[in-house]
C-alpha positions in Angstrom: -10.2 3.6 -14.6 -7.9 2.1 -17.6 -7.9 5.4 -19.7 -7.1 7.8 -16.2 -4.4 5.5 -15.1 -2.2 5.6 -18.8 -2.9 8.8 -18.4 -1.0 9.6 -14.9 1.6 7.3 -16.0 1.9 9.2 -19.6 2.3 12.2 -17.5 4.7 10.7 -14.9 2.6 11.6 -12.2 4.1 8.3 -10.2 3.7 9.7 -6.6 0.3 11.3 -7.0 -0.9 7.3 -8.0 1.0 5.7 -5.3 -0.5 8.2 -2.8 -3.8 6.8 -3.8 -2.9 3.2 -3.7 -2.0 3.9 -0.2 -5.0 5.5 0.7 -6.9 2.8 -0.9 -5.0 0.2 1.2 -5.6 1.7 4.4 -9.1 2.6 3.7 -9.7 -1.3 3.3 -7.8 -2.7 6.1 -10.1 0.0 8.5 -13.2 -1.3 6.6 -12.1 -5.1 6.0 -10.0 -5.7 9.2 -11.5 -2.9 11.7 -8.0 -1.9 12.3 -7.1 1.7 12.8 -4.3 3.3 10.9 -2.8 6.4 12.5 0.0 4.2 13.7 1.9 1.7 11.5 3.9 -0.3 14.7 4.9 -3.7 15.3 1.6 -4.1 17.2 -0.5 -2.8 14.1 1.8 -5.1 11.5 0.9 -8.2 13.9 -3.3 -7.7 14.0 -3.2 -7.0 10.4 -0.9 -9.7 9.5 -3.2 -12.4 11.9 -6.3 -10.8 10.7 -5.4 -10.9 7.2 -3.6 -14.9 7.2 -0.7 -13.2 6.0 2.7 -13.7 7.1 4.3 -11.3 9.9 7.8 -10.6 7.3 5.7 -10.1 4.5 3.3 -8.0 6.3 6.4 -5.8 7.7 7.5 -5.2 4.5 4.5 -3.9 2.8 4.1 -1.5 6.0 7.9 -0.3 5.4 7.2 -0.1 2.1 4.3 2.4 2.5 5.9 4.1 5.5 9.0 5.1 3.2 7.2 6.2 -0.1 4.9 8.2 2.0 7.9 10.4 3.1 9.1 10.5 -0.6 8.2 13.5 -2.1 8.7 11.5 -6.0 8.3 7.8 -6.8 9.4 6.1 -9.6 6.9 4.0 -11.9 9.2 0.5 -10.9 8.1 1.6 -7.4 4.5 2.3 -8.5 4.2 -1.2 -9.6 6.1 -2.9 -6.9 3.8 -1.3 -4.4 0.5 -2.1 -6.7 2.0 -6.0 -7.1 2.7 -6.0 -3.0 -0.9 -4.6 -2.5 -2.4 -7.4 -5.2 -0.7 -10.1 -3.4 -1.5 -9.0 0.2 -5.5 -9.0 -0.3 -5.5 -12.4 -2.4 -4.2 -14.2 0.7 
Protein backbone atom coordinates (compact mmCIF):
# COMPACT_ATOMS: atom_id res chain seq x y z
CA UNK A 1 0.00 0.00 0.00
CA UNK A 2 3.11 2.21 1.13
CA UNK A 3 5.15 1.61 -2.23
CA UNK A 4 1.61 2.37 -4.64
CA UNK A 5 0.78 5.38 -2.71
CA UNK A 6 4.64 7.34 -3.18
CA UNK A 7 4.03 6.27 -6.25
CA UNK A 8 0.64 8.30 -7.16
CA UNK A 9 1.99 11.08 -5.31
CA UNK A 10 5.56 10.88 -7.23
CA UNK A 11 3.42 11.01 -10.22
CA UNK A 12 1.04 13.79 -9.07
CA UNK A 13 -1.90 11.75 -9.52
CA UNK A 14 -3.70 13.84 -6.46
CA UNK A 15 -7.32 13.51 -7.70
CA UNK A 16 -7.20 9.88 -8.82
CA UNK A 17 -6.19 9.15 -4.78
CA UNK A 18 -8.67 11.46 -3.38
CA UNK A 19 -11.35 9.79 -5.61
CA UNK A 20 -10.46 6.60 -3.82
CA UNK A 21 -10.44 8.00 -0.30
CA UNK A 22 -13.84 9.05 -1.07
CA UNK A 23 -15.00 5.92 -2.22
CA UNK A 24 -13.44 4.31 0.69
CA UNK A 25 -15.32 6.61 3.03
CA UNK A 26 -18.61 6.09 1.72
CA UNK A 27 -18.24 2.41 1.27
CA UNK A 28 -17.77 2.29 5.19
CA UNK A 29 -20.37 4.58 6.37
CA UNK A 30 -22.96 2.10 4.06
CA UNK A 31 -21.26 -0.89 5.74
CA UNK A 32 -20.45 0.62 9.28
CA UNK A 33 -23.51 3.03 9.72
CA UNK A 34 -26.21 1.31 7.21
CA UNK A 35 -26.61 4.67 5.71
CA UNK A 36 -27.16 5.16 2.12
CA UNK A 37 -25.13 7.56 0.10
CA UNK A 38 -26.67 8.84 -3.16
CA UNK A 39 -27.63 11.97 -1.34
CA UNK A 40 -25.26 13.98 0.85
CA UNK A 41 -28.22 16.45 2.68
CA UNK A 42 -28.67 17.92 5.89
CA UNK A 43 -30.78 14.80 6.79
CA UNK A 44 -27.86 12.34 5.71
CA UNK A 45 -25.04 14.81 7.55
CA UNK A 46 -27.35 14.50 10.86
CA UNK A 47 -27.76 10.27 10.89
CA UNK A 48 -24.19 10.03 10.14
CA UNK A 49 -23.10 12.55 12.53
CA UNK A 50 -25.50 10.80 15.48
CA UNK A 51 -24.54 7.43 14.29
CA UNK A 52 -21.03 8.13 14.16
CA UNK A 53 -20.82 10.44 17.91
CA UNK A 54 -19.42 12.95 15.83
CA UNK A 55 -20.33 16.49 15.93
CA UNK A 56 -23.05 17.95 13.41
CA UNK A 57 -20.30 21.17 12.13
CA UNK A 58 -17.60 18.81 11.89
CA UNK A 59 -19.69 16.26 10.17
CA UNK A 60 -20.94 19.13 7.62
CA UNK A 61 -17.69 19.96 6.76
CA UNK A 62 -16.18 16.72 5.83
CA UNK A 63 -19.50 16.24 3.59
CA UNK A 64 -18.68 19.78 1.89
CA UNK A 65 -15.50 18.78 1.73
CA UNK A 66 -16.09 15.64 -0.31
CA UNK A 67 -19.05 17.21 -2.22
CA UNK A 68 -16.62 20.03 -3.65
CA UNK A 69 -13.44 17.80 -4.55
CA UNK A 70 -15.73 15.47 -6.23
CA UNK A 71 -16.76 18.22 -8.76
CA UNK A 72 -12.97 19.11 -9.08
CA UNK A 73 -11.59 17.69 -12.01
CA UNK A 74 -7.60 18.26 -10.18
CA UNK A 75 -6.78 18.30 -6.43
CA UNK A 76 -3.87 19.35 -5.00
CA UNK A 77 -1.59 17.02 -2.64
CA UNK A 78 -2.38 19.85 0.62
CA UNK A 79 -5.94 18.78 -0.32
CA UNK A 80 -5.11 15.05 -0.52
CA UNK A 81 -3.98 15.20 2.99
CA UNK A 82 -6.48 17.45 4.45
CA UNK A 83 -9.14 15.11 3.22
CA UNK A 84 -7.06 11.89 4.42
CA UNK A 85 -6.41 13.82 8.05
CA UNK A 86 -10.48 14.77 8.04
CA UNK A 87 -11.29 11.08 7.16
CA UNK A 88 -8.61 9.77 10.05
CA UNK A 89 -10.13 11.94 12.53
CA UNK A 90 -13.83 11.22 11.69
CA UNK A 91 -13.67 7.20 12.13
CA UNK A 92 -11.37 7.56 15.45
CA UNK A 93 -14.36 9.25 17.20
Amino acid sequence: TQTIASLYLKEDHHKNLVDKKITYFLEKVRTKYLLKTEKLNTSFIEKLAQKSGNDFSKTKYLINTIITLNKKSECSEEELIVLHKMIDKFFKK
